[in-house]
C-alpha positions in Angstrom: -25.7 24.8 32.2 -22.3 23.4 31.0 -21.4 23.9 27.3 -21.3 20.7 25.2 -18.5 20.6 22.7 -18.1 18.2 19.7 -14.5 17.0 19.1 -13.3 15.0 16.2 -13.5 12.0 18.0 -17.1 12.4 19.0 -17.7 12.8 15.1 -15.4 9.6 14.4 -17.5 7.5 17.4 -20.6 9.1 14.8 -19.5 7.2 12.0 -18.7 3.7 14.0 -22.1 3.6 15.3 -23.1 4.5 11.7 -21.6 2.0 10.5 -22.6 -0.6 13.0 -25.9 0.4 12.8 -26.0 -0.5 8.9 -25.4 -4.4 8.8 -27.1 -7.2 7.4 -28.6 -7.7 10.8 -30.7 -5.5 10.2 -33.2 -7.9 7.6 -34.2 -9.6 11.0 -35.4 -6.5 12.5 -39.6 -5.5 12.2 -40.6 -3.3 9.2 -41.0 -0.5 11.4 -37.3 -0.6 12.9 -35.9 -1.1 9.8 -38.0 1.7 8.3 -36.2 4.3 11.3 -32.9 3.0 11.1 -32.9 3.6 7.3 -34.9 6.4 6.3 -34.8 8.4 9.6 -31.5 7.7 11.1 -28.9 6.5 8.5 -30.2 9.1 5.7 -28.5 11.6 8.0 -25.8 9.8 9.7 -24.3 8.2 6.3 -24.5 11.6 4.7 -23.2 13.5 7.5 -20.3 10.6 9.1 -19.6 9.6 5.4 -19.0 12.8 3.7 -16.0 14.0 2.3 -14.9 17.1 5.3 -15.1 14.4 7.9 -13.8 11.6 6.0 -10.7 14.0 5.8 -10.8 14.2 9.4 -10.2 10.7 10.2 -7.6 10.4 7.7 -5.6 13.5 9.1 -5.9 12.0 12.3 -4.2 8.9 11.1 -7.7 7.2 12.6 -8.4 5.3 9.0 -6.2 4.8 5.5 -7.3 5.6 2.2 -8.3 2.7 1.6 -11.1 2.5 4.8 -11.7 6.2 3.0 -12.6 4.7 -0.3 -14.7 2.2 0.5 -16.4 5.0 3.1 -17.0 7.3 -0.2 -18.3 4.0 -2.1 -20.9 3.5 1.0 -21.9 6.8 1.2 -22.5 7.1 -3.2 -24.5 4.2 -3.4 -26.5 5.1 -0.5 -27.2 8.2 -2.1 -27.7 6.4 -5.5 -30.5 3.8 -4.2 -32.4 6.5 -3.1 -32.2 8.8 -6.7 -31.8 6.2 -9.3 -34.1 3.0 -7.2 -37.0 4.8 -5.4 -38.9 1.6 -5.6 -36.3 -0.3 -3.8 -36.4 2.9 -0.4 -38.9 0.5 1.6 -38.5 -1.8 4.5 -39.1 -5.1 2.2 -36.6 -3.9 0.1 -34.3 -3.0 2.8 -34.8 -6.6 4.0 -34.5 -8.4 0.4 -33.2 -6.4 -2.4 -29.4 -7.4 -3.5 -28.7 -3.6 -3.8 -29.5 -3.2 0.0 -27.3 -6.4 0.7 -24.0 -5.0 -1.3 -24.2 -2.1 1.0 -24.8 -3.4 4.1 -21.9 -5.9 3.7 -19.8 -3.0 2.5 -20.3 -1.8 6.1 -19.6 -4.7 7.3 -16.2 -4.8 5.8 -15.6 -0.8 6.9 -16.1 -1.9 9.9 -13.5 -5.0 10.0 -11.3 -3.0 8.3 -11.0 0.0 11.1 -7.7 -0.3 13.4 -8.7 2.5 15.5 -11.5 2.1 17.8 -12.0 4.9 20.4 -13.4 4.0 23.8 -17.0 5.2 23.3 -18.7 5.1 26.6 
């Protein structure tokens, strides 16, 4: 059985599909999508892709600028935030409706038109 190595790329493609996966598009998707994506799926990808070791990473590599990084660090705190200081707002309807959701996914959004480097990710 072959040996499966993660490379800083692979960990870079981590946090463009994070980021694609957390758009406004997502208020058109069923309760129970939106309920994975959220608070299965991103609560580990936007803490893991988002966090300051990795965010390092893509700077060093020259594959974002400080500013992509700020706005990363911004994503990643009031992701964090919703969930500690809005616990009524961590449900699907919210997700759908709530302005505080909104901010953040369009902060994605804007990550995402921001980024210069895309690596082929097949």
């Amino acid at each position: 059985m072959g040996k499966f190595t993660v490379t800083k790329e692979h960990i870079y493609i981590g946090y463009i599909r994070t980021l694609e996966s957390f758009t406004r598009a997502l208020v058109h998707e069923d309760d129970i999508a939106v309920g994975t994506q959220i608070f299965e799926d991103l609560d580990i990808y936007v803490r893991t892709y988002l966090c300051d070791e990795n965010l390092k990473i893509y700077l060093d590599e020259g594959w974002i600028d400080h500013e992509i990084a700020e706005k990363s660090r911004s994503l990643l705190s009031g992701f964090c935030a919703l969930g500690k200081e809005c616990p009524g707002l961590w449900n699907a309807t919210s997700v759908k409706n709530a302005e505080e959701w909104r901010k953040l996914m369009k902060l994605s959004e804007e990550i995402m038109a921001d980024l210069y480097y895309i690596p082929d990710m097949e």
